[in-house]
C-alpha positions in Angstrom: 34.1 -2.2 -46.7 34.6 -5.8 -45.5 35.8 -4.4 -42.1 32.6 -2.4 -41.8 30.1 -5.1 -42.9 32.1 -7.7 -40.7 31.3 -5.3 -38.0 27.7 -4.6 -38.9 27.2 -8.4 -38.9 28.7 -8.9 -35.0 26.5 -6.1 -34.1 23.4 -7.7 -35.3 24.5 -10.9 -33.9 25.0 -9.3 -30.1 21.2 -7.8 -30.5 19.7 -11.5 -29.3 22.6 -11.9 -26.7 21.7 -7.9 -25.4 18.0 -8.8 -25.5 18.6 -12.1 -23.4 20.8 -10.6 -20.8 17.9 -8.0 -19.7 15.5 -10.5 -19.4 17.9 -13.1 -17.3 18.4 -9.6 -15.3 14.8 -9.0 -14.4 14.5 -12.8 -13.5 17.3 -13.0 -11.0 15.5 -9.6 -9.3 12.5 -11.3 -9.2 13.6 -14.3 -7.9 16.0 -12.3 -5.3 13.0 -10.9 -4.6 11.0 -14.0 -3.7 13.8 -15.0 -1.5 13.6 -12.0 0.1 10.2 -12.7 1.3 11.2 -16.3 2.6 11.2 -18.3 -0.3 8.9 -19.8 -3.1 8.0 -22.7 -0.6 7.6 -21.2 2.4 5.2 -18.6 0.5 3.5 -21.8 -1.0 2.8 -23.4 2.1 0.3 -20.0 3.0 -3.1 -21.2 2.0 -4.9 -18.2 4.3 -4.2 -14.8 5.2 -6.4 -12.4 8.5 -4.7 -9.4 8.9 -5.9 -6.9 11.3 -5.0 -2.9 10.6 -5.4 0.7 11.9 -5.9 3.2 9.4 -5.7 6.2 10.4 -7.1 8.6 7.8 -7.5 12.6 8.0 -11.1 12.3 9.5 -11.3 9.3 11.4 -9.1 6.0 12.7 -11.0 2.8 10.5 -10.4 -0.3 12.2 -9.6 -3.0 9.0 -9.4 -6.8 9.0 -8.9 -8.4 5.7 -9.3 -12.0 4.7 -7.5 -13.6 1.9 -7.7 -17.4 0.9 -6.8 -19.0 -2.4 -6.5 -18.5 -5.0 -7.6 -15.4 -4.9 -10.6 -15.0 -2.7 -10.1 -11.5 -0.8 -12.8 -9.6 1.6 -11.7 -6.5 3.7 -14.4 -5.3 6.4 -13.9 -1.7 7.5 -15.0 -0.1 10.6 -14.9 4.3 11.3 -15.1 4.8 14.8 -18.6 3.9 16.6 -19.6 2.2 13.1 -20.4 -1.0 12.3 -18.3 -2.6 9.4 -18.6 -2.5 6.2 -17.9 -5.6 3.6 -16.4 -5.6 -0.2 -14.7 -9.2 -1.1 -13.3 -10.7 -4.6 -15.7 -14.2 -4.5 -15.0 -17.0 -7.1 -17.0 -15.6 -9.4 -17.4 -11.5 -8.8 -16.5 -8.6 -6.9 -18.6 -6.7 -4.5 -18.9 -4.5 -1.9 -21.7 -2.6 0.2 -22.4 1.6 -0.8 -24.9 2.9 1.8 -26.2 -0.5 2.8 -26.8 -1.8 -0.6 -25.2 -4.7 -2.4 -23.4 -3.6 -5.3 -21.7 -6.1 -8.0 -19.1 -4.8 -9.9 -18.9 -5.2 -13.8 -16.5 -7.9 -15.0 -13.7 -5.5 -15.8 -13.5 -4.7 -12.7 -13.7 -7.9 -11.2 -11.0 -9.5 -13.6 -9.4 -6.3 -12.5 -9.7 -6.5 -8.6 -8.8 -10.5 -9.0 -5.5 -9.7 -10.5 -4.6 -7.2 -8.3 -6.7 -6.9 -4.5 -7.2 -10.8 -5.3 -3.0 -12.0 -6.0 -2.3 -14.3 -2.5 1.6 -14.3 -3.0 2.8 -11.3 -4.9 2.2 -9.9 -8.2 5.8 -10.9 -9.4 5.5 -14.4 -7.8 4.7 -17.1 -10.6 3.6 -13.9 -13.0 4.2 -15.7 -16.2 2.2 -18.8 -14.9 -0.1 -15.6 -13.9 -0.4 -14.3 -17.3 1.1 -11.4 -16.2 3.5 -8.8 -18.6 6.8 -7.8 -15.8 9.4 -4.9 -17.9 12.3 -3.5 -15.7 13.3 -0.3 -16.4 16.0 0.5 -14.8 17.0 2.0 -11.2 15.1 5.3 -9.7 16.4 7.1 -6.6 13.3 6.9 -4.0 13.6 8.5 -0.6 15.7 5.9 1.4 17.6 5.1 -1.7 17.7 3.2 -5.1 14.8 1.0 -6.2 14.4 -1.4 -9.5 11.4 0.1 -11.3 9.3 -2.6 -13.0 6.2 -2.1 -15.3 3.6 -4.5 -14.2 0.2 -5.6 -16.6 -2.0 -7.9 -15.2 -3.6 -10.5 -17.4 -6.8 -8.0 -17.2 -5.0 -5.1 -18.6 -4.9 -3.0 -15.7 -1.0 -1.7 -15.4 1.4 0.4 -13.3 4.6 0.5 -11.4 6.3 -1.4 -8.8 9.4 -0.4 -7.2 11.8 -3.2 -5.6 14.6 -2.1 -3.1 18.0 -2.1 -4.7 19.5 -3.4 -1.9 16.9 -5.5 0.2 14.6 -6.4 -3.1 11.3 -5.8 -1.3 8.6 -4.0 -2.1 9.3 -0.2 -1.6 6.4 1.8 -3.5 3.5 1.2 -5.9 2.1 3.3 -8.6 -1.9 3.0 -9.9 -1.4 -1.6 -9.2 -5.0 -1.1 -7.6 -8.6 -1.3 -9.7 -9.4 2.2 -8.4 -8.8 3.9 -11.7 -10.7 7.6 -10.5 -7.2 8.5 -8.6 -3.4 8.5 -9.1 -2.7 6.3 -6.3 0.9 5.6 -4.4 1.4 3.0 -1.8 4.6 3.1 0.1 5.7 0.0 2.1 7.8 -0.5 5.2 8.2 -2.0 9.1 9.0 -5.9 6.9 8.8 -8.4 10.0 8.6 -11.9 9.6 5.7 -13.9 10.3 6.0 -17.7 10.0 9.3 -17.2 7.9 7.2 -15.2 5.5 7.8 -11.3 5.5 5.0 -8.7 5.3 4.9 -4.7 5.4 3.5 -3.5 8.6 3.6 0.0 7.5 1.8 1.2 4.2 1.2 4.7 3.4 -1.1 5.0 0.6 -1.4 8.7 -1.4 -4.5 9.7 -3.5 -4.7 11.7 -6.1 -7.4 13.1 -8.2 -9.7 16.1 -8.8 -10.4 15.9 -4.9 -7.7 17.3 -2.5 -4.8 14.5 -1.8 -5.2 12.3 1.0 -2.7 10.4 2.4 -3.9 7.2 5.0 -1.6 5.5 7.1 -1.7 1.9 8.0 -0.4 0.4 10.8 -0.3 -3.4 11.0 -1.6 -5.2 14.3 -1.4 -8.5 13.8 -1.2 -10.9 10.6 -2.3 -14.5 11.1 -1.1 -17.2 8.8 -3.3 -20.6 7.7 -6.2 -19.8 9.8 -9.8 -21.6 9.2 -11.6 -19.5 6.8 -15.2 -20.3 6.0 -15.3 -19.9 2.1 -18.8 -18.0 2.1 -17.5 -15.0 3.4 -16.5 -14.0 0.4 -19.7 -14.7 -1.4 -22.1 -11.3 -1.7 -24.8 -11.5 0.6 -28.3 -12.9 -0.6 -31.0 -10.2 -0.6 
């Protein structure tokens, strides 16, 4: 009887130790995976983002340019083919965008949803405690290309999903539903990593939508990405009138 409680009392005592050795895991992924962008500093020292895209969808190529500034200002401008673009940005107080030429402000869920995620400058797992952020790993999951560290991602806002982190290279690989489009099951897959300013990026994103409508799949090719350009802050303000 002693034997047994002595050993009921060594299990309870590793149940801290078990706890505190997952969550020193998921922190050294995280930061391998910060250093596997460049480096907290070098990703500090980005204070903006223009990053000019091809998307080629099953209809049309859209030309894209997107715009990012911090904190977390974001505006993308989207152009079909013979069309003149159209705006939707994350300003410093709401989220808009432009449906059949007519300003349209988002509700505050969705803005505090868009912020979070279209809005994060660095990285969702960059600073995501600081963030307010909730990061789980669970586990490994074979992906095509090989093994990837799936972690459970919910934004300050509430808004959750997936992000997968190559087991061997600890970048971004694939996300599931981290976007404030909530009307489709949505998977982003990321490749082409190149440096830019020490800093890497995905030049290749493959994004997969899925809802009542058939699936469609966009591909993104990556032009050019321009770090610590001047960026006028009233872009991202929605449009008087």
């Amino acid at each position: 009887m002693l034997r047994l409680a002595a050993l009921g009392a060594l299990a309870a005592l590793t149940i801290p130790a078990a706890s505190s050795a997952a969550a020193q895991t998921l922190d050294a992924i995280v930061a391998r995976h910060i250093e596997a962008r460049g480096g907290a500093e070098r990703l500090k020292a980005i204070e903006t983002i223009r990053i000019t895209r091809t998307v080629a969808t099953p209809f049309t190529d859209v030309k894209v340019v997107v715009y990012r500034k911090r904190p977390h200002l974001f505006r993308l401008e989207q152009a079909p083919a013979g069309q003149p673009a159209v705006p939707r940005a994350i300003g410093v107080s709401q989220a808009w965008d432009t449906v059949q030429g007519k300003l349209v402000v988002r509700p505050a869920q969705a803005f505090a949803d868009a912020r979070d995620l279209e809005g994060d400058f660095e990285g969702l797992l960059v600073n995501w405690k600081e963030k307010g952020h909730t990061v789980e790993l669970e586990g490994k999951e074979a992906l095509p290309g090989g093994e990837a560290y799936k972690l459970k991602v919910t934004t300050k806002s509430g808004a959750w999903g997936y992000l997968y982190l190559d087991a061997k290279t600890y970048l971004d690989r694939r996300h599931v539903n981290l976007t404030p489009n909530r009307q489709a099951q949505v998977v982003v897959d990321f490749g082409g990593w190149r440096e830019v300013n020490g800093v890497k990026f995905p030049f290749d994103i493959t994004e997969e939508r899925t809802s009542k409508a058939p699936v469609q799949t966009l591909v993104t090719y990556t032009e050019k990405i321009e770090i610590n350009v001047p960026i006028d802050d009233a872009i991202f303000a929605a449009p008087k009138g």
